[in-house]
N, C-alpha and C positions, 0 to 999 in steps of 0.2 A: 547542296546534297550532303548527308548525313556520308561523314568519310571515318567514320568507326569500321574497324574491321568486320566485327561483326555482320555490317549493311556492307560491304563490299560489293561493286558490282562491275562486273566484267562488262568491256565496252569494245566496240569494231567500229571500222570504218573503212567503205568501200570504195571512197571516193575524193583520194585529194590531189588535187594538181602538183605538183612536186616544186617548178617554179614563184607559184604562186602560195606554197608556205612559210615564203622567205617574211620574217619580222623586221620591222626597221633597225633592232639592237642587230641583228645579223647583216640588215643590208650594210648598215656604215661600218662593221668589220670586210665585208666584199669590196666595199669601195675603197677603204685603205691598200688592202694587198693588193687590187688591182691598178692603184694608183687614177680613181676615177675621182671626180670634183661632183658628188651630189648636189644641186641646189637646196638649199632649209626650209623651200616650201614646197619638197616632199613631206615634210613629216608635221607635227603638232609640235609646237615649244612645250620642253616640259613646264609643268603647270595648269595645262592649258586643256588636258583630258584626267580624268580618272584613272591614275595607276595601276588601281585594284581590278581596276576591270581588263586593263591593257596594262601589263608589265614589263613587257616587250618594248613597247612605243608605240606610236599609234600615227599613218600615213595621214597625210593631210589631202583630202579630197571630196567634190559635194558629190555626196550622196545619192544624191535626184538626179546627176547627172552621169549617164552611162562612160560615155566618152572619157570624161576623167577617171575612173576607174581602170577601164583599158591603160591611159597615157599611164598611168600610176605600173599598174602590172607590166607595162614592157620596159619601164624604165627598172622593173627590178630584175628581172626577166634576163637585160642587159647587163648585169652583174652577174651573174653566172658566166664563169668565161674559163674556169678551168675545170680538171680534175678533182683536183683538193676544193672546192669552192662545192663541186657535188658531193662529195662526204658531208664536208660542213655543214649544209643545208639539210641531208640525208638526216646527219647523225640529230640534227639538233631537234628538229619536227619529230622523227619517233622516239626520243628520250623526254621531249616533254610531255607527249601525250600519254606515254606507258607507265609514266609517272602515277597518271589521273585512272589509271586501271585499263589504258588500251591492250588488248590478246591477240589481236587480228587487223592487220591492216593493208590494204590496195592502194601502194602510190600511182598515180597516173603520172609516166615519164614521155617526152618529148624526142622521140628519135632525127625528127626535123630538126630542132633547135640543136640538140646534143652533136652531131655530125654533120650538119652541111656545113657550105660554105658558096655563097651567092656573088659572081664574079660576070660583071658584064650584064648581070640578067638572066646567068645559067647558074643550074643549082648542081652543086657537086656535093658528093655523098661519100665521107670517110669513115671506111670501116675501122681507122687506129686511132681517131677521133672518139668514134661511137665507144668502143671496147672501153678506151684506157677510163671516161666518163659512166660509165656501166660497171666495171671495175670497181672503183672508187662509191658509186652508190650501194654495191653488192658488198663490200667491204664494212660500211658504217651501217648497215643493216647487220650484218653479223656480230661486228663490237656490240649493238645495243640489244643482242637477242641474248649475247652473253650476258648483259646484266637482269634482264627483265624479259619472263617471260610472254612474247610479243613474237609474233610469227607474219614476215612481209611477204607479198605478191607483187608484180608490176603489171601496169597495163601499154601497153604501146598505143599512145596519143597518136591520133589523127587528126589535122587541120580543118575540119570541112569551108572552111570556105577558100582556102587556097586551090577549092578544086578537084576532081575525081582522080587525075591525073599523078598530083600529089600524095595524094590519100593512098592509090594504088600503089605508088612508090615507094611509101614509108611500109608496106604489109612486104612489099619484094625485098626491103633492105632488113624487115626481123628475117625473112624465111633464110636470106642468107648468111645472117646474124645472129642464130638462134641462142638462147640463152633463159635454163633453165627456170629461171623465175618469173620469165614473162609469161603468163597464164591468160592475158589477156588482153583485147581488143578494143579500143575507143573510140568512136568519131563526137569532137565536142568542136566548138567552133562555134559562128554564128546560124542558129536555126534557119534561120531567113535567107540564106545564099544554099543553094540547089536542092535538088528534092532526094529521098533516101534508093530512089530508082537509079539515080547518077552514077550509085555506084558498088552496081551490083555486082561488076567481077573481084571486088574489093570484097563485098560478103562471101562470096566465094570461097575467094584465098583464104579469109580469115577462119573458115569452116573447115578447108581442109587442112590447114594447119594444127586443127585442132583448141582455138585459141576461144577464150570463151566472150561473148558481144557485148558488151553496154553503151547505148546509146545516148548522147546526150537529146532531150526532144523533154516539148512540154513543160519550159520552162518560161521563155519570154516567145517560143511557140503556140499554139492550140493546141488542142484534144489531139486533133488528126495528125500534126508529127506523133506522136506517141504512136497511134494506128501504126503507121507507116514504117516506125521504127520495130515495131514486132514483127512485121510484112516482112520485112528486110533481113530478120533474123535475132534481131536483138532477146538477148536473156533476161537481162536487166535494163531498165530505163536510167538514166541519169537525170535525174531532178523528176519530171515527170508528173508536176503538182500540178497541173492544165485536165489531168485524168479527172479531177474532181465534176467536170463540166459535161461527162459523158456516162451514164449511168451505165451503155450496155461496156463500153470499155471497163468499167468497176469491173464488172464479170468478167471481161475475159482476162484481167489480170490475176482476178481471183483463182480462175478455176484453171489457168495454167500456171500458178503461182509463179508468174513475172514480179518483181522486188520493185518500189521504187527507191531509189538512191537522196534521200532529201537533207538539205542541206538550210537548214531554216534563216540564219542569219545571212547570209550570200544570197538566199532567194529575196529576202526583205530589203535588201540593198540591189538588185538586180533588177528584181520584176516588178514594172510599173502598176501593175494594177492591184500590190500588197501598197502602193501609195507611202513605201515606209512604215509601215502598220506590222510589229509582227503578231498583232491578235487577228492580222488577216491574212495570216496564215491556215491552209488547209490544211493541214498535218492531224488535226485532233479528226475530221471527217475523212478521213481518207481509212486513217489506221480505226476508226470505230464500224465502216463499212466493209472488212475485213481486210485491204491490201495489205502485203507483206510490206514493210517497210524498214529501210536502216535509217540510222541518225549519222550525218557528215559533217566533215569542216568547207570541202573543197577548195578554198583558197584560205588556208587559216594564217596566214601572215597578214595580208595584205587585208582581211577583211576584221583581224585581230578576233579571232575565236581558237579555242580549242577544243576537244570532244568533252569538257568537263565541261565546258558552259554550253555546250549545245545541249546538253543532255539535261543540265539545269533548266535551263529555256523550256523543256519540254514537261518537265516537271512544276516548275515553278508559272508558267504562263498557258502552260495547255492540260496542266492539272494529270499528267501521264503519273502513273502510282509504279512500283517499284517491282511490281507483279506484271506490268506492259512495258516496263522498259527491260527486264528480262528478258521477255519476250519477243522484244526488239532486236535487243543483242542475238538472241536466236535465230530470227529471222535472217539475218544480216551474214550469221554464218554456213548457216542452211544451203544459202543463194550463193556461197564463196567463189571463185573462181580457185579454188585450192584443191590437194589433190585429196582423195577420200580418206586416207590413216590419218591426215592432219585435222580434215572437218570431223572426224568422231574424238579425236584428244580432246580438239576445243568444246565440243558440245557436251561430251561428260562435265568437262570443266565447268563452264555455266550451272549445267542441274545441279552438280556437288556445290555451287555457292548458296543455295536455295536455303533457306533458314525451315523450321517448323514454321513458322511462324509465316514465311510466303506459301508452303503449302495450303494453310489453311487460307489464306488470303487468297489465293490462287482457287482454294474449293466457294469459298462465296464469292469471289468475281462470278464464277462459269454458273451462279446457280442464281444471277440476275436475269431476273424475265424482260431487258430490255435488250440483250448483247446480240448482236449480228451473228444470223447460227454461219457464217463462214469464220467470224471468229472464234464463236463459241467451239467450231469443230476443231480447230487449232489448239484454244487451251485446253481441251479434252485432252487433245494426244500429250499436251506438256502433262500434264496428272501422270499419265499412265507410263511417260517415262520417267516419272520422278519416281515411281512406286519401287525403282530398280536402287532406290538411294535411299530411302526410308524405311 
């Protein structure tokens, strides 16, 4: 991607697991200070991958195989073990991305992992645990807003498959934990363990807290988790590319402008039925059908991505033009869990990147007699608020 000032392009991300941004060069700084013994066939010997691709280092794990993936992420998961280990990880993941032009970013944080502590089989919940680790990530969020301007949100992660019980649990310890930056609600976990009815005084809380939903569903789920996560209440979908299988669902993401959350190199490595393929990826029918869509890393350590190669990916393999990935970043902020003075700073921001030159680009996109008028009505209103800028 053309990184001339000039083509600058403003980037978001709504969706990364905060654990699971950990890089190999970070994990074996974790395992030093923690005094932990990694085995060498966590990682790739250098020489043995592409540098350029993976600068960080690059985790050793098959691909085709789910299960290794998991073993990988809990073993990194398991380095995480103090305060200072969450700055680390905090500070490192949004200075490199803000680098690549990230404005806007949703860490998805783990209140389970951050604060219990599992004794006999009973799960105990410390609030000086929870704080002093929320601390330390609300801290290296500030150091790097100081240098670059980048604006963070947190989501309070839920387990789903640890259970209703759980999941209820983790919503009772924000409400009494409360902490301005949390804007947000997750249930991610394995699709396949309980249904989105299980846990519905969970949707409840999360509503009257005021906490905004995204579900993870329709990933290595069907169509109908996605249904069921909008049933439930969900705002936003997390992954959500199984949508493509259900034309009336297209609708009613369009016309209630629900977001999907897509995350294309972690879905190509995740979901068996991309076989590995990321040309089979749905990402270019999804966003041509009109849904709103963001571009994500979700676990960019572990799966070695960052939002400059995701973004690349969409540009260089799904032929996305510089006038939709705009537009992307739009969407992305539109659907923010952030509070409204900040979603109109950043959204001025974006139209002021706009060049003449995407205007006009922007006026023959919208004047193709093949575009989806749910898109076509979308870049209509980008025109008319560009007009406040030109």
């Amino acid at each position: 991607m053309n990184t001339n000032p000039q083509f600058y392009l403003p980037k978001a991300i709504l969706h990364e697991h905060l654990e699971g941004s950990v890089t190999p060069k970070i994990a074996k700084q974790l395992a030093i200070r923690n005094s932990i013994n990694l085995p060498s066939s966590l990682f790739y010997p250098e020489g043995e991958y592409d540098d350029t691709q993976f600068p960080d280092g690059r985790y050793f794990y098959d691909e085709s195989q789910f299960s290794e993936f998991i073993q990988v992420y809990d073993s990194v998961a398991s380095l995480i073990q103090t305060a200072d280990d969450y700055y680390l990880i905090t500070k490192d993941y949004l200075t490199r991305n803000a680098q690549q032009g990230l404005i806007y970013c949703e860490l998805l944080i783990s209140p389970y992992h951050m604060s219990t502590i599992v004794i006999d089989g009973q799960v105990s919940w410390s609030s000086t645990r929870y704080n002093d680790r929320l601390l330390a990530i609300t801290q290296a969020i500030e150091d790097v807003s100081q240098q670059y301007p980048v604006i963070v949100r947190l989501h309070a992660v839920s387990v789903r498959h640890l259970g209703p019980d759980l999941v209820h649990q983790t919503l009772q310890f924000i409400q009494q934990n409360p902490h301005d930056l949390i804007t947000g609600f997750n249930i991610a976990g394995n699709e396949l363990s309980y249904q989105f009815d299980d846990f519905s005084i969970s949707h409840q809380l999360a509503k009257q807290l005021g906490l905004g939903r995204s579900y993870h569903a329709g990933e290595i789920g069907s169509d109908q988790q996605v249904l069921d996560a909008i049933k439930a209440g969900a705002m936003r979908i997390g992954h959500g590319i199984r949508a493509i299988d259900n034309e009336k669902l297209i609708n009613e993401l369009i016309e209630n402008k629900i977001l999907l959350e897509i995350s294309m190199t972690s879905n190509r490595i995740v979901v068996p039925e991309l076989n590995g393929d990321i040309y089979q990826h749905p990402i270019r029918k999804l966003y041509d059908s009109g849904v709103r869509i963001a571009i994500n890393t979700d676990d960019a350590g572990i799966f070695g991505t960052d939002i400059e190669k995701e973004y690349q990916i969409a540009q260089q393999v799904f032929q996305f033009t510089r006038i939709e990935l705009l537009d992307i970043t739009l969407c992305s902020i539109e659907s923010a869990f952030v509070e409204d003075e900040y979603k109109e700073l950043m959204l001025q921001y974006v139209y002021q990147k706009f060049t003449q030159k995407d205007v006009i680009d922007l006026q023959t996109y919208i004047n193709s007699p093949s575009l989806n008028a749910a898109l076509l009505s979308r870049l209509q209103n980008r025109l008319l608020n560009l007009k406040s800028y030109f």
